[in-house]
PDB file of N, CA, C, O and CB in Angstrom:
ATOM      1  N   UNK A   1       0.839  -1.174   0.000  1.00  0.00           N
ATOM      2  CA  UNK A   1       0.000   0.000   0.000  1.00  0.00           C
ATOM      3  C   UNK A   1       0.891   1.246   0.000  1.00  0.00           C
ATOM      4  O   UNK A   1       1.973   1.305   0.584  1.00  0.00           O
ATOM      5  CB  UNK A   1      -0.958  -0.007   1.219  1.00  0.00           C
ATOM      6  N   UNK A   2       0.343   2.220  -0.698  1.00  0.00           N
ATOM      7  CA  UNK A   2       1.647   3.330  -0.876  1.00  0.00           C
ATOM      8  C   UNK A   2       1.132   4.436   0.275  1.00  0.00           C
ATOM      9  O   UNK A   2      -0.068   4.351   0.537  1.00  0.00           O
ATOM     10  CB  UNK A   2       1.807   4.184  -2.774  1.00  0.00           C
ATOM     11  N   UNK A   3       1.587   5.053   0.705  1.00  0.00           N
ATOM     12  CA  UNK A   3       1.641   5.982   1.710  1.00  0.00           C
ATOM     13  C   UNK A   3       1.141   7.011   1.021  1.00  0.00           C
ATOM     14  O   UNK A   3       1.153   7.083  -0.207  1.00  0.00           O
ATOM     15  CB  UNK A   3       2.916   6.224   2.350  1.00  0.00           C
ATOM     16  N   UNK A   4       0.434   8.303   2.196  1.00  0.00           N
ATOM     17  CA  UNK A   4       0.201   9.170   1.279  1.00  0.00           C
ATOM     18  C   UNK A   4       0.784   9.992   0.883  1.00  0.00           C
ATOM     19  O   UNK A   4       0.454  10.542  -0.168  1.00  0.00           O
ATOM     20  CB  UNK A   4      -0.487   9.584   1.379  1.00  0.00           C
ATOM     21  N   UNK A   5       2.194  10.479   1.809  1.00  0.00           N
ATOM     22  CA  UNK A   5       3.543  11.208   1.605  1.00  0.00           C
ATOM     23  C   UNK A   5       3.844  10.493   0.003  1.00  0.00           C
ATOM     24  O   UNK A   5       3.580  11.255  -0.927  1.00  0.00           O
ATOM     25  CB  UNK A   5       4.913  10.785   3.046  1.00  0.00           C
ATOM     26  N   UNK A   6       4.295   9.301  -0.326  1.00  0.00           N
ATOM     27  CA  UNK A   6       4.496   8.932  -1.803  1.00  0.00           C
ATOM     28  C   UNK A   6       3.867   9.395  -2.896  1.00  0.00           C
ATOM     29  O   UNK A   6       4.341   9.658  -4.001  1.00  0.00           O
ATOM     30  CB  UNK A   6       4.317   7.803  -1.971  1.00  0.00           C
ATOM     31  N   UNK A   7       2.206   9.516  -2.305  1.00  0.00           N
ATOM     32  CA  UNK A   7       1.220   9.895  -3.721  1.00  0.00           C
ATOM     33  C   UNK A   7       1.343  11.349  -3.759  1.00  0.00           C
ATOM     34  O   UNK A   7       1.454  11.861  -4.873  1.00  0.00           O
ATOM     35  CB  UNK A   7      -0.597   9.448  -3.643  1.00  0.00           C
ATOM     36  N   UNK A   8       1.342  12.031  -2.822  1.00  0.00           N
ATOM     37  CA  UNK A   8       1.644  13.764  -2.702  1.00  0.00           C
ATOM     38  C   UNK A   8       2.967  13.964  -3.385  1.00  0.00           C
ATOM     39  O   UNK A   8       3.037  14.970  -4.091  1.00  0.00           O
ATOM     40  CB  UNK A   8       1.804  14.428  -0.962  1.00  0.00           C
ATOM     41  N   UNK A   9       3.732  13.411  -3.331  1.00  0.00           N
ATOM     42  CA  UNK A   9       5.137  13.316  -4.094  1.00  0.00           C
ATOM     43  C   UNK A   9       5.465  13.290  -5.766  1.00  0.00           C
ATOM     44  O   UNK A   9       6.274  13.797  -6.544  1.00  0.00           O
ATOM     45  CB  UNK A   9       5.677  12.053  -3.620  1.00  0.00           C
ATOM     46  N   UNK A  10       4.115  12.216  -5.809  1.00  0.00           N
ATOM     47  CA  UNK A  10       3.779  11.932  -7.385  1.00  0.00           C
ATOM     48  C   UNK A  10       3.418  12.774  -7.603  1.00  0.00           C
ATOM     49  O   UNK A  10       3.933  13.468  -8.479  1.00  0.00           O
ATOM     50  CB  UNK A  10       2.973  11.027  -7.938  1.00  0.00           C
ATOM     51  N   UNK A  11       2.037  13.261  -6.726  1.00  0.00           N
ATOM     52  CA  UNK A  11       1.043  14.411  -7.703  1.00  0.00           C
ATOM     53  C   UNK A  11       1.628  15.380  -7.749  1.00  0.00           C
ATOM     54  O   UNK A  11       1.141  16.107  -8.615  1.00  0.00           O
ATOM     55  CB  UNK A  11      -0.358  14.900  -7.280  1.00  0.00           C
ATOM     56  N   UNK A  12       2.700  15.944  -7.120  1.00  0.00           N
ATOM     57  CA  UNK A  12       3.694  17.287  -7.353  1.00  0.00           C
ATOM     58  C   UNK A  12       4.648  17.026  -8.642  1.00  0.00           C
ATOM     59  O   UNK A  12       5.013  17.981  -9.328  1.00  0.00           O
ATOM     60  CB  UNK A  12       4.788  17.574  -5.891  1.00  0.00           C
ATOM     61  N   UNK A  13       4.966  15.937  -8.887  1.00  0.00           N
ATOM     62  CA  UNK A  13       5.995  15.304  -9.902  1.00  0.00           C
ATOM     63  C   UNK A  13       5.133  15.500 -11.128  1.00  0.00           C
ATOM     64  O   UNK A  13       5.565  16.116 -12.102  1.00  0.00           O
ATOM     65  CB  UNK A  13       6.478  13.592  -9.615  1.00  0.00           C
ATOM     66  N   UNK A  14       4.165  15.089 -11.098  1.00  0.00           N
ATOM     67  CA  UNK A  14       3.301  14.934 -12.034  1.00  0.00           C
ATOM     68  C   UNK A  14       3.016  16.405 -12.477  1.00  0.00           C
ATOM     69  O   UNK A  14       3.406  17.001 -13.481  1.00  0.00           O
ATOM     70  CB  UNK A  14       2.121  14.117 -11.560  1.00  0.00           C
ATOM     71  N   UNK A  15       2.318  16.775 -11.565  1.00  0.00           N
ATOM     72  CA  UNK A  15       1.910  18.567 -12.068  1.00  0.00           C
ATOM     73  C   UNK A  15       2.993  19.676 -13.038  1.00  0.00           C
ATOM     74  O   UNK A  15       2.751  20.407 -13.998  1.00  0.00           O
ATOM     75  CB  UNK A  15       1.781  19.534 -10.435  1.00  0.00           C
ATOM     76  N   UNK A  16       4.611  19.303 -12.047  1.00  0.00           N
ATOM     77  CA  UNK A  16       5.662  19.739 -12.299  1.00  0.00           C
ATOM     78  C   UNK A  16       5.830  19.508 -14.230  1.00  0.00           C
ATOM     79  O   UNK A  16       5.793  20.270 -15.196  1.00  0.00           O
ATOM     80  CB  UNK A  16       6.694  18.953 -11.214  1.00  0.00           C
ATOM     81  N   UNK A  17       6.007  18.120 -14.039  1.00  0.00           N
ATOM     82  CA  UNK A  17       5.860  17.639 -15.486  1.00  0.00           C
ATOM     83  C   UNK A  17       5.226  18.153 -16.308  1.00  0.00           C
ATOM     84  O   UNK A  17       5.715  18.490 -17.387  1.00  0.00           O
ATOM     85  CB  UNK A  17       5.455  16.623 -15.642  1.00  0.00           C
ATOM     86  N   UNK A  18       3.790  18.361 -15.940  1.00  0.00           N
ATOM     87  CA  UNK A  18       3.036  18.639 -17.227  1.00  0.00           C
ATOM     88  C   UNK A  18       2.858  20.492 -17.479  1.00  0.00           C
ATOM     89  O   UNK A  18       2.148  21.014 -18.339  1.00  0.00           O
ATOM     90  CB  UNK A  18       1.356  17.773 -17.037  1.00  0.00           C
ATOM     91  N   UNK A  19       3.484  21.013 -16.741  1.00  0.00           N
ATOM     92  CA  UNK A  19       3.706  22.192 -16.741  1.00  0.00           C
ATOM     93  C   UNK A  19       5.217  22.709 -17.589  1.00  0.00           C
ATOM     94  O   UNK A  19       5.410  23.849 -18.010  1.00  0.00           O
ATOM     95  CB  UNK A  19       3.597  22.472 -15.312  1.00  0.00           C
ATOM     96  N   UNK A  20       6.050  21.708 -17.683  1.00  0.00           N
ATOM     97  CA  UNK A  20       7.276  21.846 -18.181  1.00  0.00           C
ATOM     98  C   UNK A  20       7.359  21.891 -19.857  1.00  0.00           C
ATOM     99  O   UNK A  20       6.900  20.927 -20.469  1.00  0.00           O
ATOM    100  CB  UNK A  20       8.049  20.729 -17.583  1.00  0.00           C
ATOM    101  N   UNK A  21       7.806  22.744 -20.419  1.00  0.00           N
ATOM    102  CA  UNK A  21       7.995  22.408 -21.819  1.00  0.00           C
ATOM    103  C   UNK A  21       8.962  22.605 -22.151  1.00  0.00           C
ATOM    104  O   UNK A  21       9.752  23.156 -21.385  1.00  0.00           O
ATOM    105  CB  UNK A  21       7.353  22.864 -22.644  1.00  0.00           C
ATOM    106  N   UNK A  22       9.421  22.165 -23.727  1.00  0.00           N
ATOM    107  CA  UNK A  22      10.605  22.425 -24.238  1.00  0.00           C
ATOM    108  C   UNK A  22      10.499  23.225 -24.948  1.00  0.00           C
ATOM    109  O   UNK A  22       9.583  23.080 -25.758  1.00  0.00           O
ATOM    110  CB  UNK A  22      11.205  21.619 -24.712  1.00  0.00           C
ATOM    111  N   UNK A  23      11.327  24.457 -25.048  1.00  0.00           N
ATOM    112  CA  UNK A  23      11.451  25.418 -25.848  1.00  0.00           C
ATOM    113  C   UNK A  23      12.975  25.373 -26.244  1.00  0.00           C
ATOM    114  O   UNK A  23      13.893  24.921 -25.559  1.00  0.00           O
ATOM    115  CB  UNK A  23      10.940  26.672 -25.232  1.00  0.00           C
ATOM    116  N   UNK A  24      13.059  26.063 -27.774  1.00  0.00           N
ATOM    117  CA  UNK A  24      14.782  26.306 -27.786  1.00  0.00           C
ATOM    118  C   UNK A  24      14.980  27.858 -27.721  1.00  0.00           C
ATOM    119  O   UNK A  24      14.358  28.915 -27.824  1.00  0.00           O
ATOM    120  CB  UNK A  24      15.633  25.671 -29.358  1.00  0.00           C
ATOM    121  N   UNK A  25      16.199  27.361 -27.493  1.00  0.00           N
ATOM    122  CA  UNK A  25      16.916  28.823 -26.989  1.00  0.00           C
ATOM    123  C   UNK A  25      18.063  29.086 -27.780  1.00  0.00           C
ATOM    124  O   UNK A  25      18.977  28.318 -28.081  1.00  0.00           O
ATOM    125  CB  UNK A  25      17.455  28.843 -25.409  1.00  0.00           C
ATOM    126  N   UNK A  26      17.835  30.667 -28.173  1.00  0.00           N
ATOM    127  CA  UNK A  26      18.897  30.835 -28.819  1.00  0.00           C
ATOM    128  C   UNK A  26      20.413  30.988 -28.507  1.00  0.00           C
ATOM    129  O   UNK A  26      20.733  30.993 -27.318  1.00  0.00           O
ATOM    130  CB  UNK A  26      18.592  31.612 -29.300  1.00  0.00           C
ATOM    131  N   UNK A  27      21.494  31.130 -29.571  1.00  0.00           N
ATOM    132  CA  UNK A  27      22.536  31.323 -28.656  1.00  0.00           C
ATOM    133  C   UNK A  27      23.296  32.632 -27.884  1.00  0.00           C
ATOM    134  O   UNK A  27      24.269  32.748 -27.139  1.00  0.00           O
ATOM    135  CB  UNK A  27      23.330  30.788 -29.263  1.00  0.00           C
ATOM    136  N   UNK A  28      22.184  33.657 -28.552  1.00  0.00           N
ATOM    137  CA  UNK A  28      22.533  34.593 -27.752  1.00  0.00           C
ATOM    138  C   UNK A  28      21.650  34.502 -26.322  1.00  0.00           C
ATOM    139  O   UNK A  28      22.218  35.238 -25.515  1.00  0.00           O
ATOM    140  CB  UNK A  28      22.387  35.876 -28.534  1.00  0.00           C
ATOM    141  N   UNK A  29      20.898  34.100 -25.932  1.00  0.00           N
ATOM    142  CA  UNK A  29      19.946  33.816 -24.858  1.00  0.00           C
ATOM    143  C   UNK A  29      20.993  32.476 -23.859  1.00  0.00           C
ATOM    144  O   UNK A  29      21.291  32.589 -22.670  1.00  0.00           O
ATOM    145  CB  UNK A  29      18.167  33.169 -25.706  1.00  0.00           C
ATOM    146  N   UNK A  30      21.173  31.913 -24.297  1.00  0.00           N
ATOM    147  CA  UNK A  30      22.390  30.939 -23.809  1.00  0.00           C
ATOM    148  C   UNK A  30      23.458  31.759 -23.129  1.00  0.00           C
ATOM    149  O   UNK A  30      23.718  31.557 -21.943  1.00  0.00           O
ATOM    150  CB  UNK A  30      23.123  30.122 -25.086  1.00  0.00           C
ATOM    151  N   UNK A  31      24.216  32.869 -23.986  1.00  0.00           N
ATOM    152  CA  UNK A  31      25.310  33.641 -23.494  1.00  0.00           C
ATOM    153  C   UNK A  31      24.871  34.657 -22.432  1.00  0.00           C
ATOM    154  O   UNK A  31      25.643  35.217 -21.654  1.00  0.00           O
ATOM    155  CB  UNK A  31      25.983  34.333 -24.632  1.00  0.00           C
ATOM    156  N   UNK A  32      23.404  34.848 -22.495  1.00  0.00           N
ATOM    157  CA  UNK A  32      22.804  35.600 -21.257  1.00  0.00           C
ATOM    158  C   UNK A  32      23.087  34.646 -20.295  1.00  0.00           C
ATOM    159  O   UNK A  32      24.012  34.787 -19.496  1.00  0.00           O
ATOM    160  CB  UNK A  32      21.201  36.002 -21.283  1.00  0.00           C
ATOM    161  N   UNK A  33      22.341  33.668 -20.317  1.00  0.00           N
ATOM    162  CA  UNK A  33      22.252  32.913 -19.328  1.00  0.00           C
ATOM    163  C   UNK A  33      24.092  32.588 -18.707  1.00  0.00           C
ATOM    164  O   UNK A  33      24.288  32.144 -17.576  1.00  0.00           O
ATOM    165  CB  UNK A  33      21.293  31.568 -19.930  1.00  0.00           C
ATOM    166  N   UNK A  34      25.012  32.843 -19.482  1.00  0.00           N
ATOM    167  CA  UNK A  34      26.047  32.404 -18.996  1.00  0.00           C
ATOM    168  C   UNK A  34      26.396  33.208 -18.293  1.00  0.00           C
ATOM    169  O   UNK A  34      26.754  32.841 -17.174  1.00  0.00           O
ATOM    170  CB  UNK A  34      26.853  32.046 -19.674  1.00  0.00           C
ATOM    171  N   UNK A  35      26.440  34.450 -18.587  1.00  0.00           N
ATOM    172  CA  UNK A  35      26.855  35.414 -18.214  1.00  0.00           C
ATOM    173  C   UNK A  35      26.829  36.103 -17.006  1.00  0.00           C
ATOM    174  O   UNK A  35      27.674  36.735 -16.372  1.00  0.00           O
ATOM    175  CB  UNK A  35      26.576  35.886 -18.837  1.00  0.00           C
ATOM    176  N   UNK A  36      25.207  35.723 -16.776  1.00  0.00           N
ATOM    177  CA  UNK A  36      24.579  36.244 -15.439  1.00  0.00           C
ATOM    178  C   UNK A  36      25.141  34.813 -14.607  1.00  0.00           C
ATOM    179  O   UNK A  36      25.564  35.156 -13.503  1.00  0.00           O
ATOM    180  CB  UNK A  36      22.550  36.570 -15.483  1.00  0.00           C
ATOM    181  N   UNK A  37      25.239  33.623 -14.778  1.00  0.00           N
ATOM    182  CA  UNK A  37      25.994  32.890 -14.038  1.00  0.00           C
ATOM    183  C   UNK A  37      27.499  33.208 -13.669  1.00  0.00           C
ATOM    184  O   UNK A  37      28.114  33.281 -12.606  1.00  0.00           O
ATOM    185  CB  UNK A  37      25.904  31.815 -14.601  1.00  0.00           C
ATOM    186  N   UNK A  38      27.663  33.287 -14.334  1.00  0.00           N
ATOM    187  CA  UNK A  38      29.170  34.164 -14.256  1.00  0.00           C
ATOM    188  C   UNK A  38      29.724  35.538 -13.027  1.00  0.00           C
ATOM    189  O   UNK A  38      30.680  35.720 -12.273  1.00  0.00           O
ATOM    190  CB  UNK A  38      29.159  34.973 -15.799  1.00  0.00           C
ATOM    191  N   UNK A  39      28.336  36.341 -13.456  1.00  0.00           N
ATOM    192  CA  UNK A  39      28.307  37.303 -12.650  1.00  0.00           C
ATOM    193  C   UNK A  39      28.106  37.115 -10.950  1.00  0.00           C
ATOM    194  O   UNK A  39      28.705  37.503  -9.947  1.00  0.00           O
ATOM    195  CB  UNK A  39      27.358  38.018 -13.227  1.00  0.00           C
ATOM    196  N   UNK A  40      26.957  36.324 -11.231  1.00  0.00           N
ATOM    197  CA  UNK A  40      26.616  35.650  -9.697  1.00  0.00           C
ATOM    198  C   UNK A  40      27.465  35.107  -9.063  1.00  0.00           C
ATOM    199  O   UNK A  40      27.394  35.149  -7.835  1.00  0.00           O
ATOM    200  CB  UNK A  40      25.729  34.675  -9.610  1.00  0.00           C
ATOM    201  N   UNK A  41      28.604  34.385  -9.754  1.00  0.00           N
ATOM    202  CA  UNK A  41      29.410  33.926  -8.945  1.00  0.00           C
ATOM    203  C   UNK A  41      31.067  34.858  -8.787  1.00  0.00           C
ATOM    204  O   UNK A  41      32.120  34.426  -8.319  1.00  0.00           O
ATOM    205  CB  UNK A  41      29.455  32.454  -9.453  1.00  0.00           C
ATOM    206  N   UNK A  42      30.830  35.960  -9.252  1.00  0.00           N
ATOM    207  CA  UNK A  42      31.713  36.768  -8.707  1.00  0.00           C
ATOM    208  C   UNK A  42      31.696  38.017  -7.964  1.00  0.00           C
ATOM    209  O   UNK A  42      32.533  38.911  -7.843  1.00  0.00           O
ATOM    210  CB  UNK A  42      32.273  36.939  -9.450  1.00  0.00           C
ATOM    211  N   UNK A  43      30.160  37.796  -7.353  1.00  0.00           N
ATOM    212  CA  UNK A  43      29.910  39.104  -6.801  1.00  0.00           C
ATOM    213  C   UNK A  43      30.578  39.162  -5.735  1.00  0.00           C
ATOM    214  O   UNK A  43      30.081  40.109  -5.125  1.00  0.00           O
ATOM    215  CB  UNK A  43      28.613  39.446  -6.547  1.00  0.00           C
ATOM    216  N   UNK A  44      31.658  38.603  -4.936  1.00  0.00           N
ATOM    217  CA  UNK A  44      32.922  39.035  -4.231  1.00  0.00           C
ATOM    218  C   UNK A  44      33.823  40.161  -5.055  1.00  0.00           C
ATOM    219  O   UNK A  44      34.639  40.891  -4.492  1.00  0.00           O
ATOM    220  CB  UNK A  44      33.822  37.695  -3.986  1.00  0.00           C
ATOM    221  N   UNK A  45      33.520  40.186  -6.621  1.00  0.00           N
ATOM    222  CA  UNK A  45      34.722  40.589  -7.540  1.00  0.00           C
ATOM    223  C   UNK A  45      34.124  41.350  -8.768  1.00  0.00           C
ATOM    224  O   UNK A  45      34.789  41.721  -9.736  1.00  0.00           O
ATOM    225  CB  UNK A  45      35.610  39.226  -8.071  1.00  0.00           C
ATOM    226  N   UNK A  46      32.763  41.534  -8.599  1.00  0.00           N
ATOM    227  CA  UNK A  46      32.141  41.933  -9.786  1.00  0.00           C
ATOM    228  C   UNK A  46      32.967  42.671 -10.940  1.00  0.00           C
ATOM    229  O   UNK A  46      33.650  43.691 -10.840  1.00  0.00           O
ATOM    230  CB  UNK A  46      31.099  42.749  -9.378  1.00  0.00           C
ATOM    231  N   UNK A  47      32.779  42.074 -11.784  1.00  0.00           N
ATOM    232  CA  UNK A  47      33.219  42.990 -13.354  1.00  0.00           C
ATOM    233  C   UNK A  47      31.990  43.837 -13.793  1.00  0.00           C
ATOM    234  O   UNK A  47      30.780  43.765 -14.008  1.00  0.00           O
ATOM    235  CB  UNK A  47      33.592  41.815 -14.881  1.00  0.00           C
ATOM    236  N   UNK A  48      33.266  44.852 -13.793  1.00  0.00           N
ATOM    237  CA  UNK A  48      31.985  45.859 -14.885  1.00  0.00           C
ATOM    238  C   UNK A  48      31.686  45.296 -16.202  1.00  0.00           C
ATOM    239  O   UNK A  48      30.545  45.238 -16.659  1.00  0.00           O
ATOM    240  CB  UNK A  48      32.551  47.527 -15.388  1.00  0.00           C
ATOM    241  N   UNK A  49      32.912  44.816 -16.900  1.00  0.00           N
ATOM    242  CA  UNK A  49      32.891  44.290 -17.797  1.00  0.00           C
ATOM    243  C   UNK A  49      31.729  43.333 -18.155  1.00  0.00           C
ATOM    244  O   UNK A  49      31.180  43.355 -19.256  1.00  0.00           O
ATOM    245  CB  UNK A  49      33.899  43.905 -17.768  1.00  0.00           C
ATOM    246  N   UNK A  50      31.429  42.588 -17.268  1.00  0.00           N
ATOM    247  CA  UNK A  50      30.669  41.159 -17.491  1.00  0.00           C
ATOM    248  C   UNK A  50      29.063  42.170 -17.220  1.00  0.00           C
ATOM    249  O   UNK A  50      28.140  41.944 -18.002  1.00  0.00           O
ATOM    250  CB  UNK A  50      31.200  39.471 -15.979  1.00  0.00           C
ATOM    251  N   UNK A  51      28.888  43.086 -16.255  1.00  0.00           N
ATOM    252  CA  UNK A  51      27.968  43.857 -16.146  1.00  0.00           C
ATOM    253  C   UNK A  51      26.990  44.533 -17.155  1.00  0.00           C
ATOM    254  O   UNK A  51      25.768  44.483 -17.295  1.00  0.00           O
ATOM    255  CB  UNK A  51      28.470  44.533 -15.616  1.00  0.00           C
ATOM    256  N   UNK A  52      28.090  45.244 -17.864  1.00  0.00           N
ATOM    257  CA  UNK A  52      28.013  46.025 -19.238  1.00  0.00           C
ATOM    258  C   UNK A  52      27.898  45.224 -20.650  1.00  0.00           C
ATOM    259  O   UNK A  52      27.623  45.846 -21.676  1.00  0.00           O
ATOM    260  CB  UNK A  52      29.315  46.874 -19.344  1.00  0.00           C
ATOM    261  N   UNK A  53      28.088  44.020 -20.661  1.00  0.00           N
ATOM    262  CA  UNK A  53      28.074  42.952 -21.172  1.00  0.00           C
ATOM    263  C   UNK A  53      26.760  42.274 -21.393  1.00  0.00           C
ATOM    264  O   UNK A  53      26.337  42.113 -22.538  1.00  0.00           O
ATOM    265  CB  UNK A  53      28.841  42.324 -20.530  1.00  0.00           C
ATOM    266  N   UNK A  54      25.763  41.664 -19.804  1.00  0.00           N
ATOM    267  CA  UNK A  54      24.650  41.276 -19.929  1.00  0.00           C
ATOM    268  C   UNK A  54      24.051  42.537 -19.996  1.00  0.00           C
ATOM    269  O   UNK A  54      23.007  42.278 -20.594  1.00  0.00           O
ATOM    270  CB  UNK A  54      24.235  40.373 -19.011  1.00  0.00           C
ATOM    271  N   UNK A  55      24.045  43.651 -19.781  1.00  0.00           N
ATOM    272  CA  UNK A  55      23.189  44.572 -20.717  1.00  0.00           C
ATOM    273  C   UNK A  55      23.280  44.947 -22.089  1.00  0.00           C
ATOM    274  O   UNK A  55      22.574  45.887 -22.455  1.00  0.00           O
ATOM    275  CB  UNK A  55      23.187  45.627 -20.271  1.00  0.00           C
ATOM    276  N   UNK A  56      23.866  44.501 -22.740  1.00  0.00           N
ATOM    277  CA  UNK A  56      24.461  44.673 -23.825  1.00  0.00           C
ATOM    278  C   UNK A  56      23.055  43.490 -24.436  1.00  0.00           C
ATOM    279  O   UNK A  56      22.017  43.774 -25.034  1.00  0.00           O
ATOM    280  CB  UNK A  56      26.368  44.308 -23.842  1.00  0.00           C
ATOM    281  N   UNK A  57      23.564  42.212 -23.999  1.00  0.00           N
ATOM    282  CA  UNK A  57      22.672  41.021 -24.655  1.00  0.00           C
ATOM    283  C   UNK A  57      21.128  41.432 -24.144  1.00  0.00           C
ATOM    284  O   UNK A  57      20.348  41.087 -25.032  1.00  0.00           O
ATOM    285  CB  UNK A  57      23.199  39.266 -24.020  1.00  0.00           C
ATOM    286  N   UNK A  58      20.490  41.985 -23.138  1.00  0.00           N
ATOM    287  CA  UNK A  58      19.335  42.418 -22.685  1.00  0.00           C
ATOM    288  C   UNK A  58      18.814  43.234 -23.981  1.00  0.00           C
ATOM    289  O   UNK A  58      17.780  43.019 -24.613  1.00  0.00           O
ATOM    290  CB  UNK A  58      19.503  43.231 -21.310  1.00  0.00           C
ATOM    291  N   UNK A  59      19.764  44.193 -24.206  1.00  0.00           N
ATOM    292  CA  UNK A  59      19.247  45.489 -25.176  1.00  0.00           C
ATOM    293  C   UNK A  59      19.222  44.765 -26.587  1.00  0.00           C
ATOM    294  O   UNK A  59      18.487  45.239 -27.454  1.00  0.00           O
ATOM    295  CB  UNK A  59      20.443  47.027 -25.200  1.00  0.00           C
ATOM    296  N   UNK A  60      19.763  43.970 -26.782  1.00  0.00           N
ATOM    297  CA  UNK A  60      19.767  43.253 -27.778  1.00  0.00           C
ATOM    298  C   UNK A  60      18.540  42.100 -28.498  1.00  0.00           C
ATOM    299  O   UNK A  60      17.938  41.805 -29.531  1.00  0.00           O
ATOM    300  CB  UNK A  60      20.801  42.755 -27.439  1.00  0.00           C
ATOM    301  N   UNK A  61      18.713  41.801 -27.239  1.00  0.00           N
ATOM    302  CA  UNK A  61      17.447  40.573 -27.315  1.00  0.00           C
ATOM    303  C   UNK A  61      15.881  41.418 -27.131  1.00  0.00           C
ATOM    304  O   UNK A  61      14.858  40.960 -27.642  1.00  0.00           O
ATOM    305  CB  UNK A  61      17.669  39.213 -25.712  1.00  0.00           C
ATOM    306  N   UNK A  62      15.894  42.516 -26.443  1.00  0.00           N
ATOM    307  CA  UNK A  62      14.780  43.034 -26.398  1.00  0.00           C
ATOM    308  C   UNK A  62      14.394  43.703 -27.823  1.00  0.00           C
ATOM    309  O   UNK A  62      13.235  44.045 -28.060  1.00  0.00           O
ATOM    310  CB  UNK A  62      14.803  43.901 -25.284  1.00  0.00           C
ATOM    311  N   UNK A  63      15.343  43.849 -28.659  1.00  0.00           N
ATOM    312  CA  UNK A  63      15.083  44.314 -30.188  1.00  0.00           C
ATOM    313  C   UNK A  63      14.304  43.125 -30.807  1.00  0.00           C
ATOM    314  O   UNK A  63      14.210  42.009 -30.298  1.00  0.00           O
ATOM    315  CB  UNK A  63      16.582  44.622 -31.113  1.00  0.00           C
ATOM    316  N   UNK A  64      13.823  43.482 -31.848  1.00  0.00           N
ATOM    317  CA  UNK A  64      13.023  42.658 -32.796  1.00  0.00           C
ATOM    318  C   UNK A  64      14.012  42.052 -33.191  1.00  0.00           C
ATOM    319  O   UNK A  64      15.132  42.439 -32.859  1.00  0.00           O
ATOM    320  CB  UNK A  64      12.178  43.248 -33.879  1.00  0.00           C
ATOM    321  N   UNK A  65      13.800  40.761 -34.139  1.00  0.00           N
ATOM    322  CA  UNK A  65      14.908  40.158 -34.651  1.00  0.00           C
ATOM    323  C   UNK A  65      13.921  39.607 -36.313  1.00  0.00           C
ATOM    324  O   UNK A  65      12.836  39.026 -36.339  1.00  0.00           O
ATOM    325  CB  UNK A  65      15.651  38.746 -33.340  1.00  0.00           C
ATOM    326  N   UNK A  66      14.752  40.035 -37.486  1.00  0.00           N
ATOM    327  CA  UNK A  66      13.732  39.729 -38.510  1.00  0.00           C
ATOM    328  C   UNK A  66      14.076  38.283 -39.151  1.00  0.00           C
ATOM    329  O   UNK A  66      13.359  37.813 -40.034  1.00  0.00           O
ATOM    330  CB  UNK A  66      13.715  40.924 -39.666  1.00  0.00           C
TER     331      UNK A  66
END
């Protein structure tokens, strides 16, 4: 007999799942994403550089693209 902690477990797994999709991503959206990882992990040391950088890809990506 399964517990009900197990089935609450599922039905969160489950929900999670069907809420998830696959989308692709471009590769400038990728280099965002790197970037701001990047950043996060040097906020002992922040670069302006890397700063001025993900705004750079922000202003970019917020443009139309034809």
């Amino acid at each position: 007999m399964h517990s009900k902690k197990n089935i609450t477990n599922f039905a969160i797994q489950l929900r999670n799942t069907e809420h998830m999709k696959r989308k692709l991503i471009t590769e400038k959206e990728w280099d965002l994403i790197a970037a701001l990882r990047n950043y996060r992990k040097s906020y002992h040391n922040q670069s302006i550089h890397i700063e001025l950088y993900i705004d750079q890809l922000v202003d970019e990506l917020k443009e139309k693209e034809d």
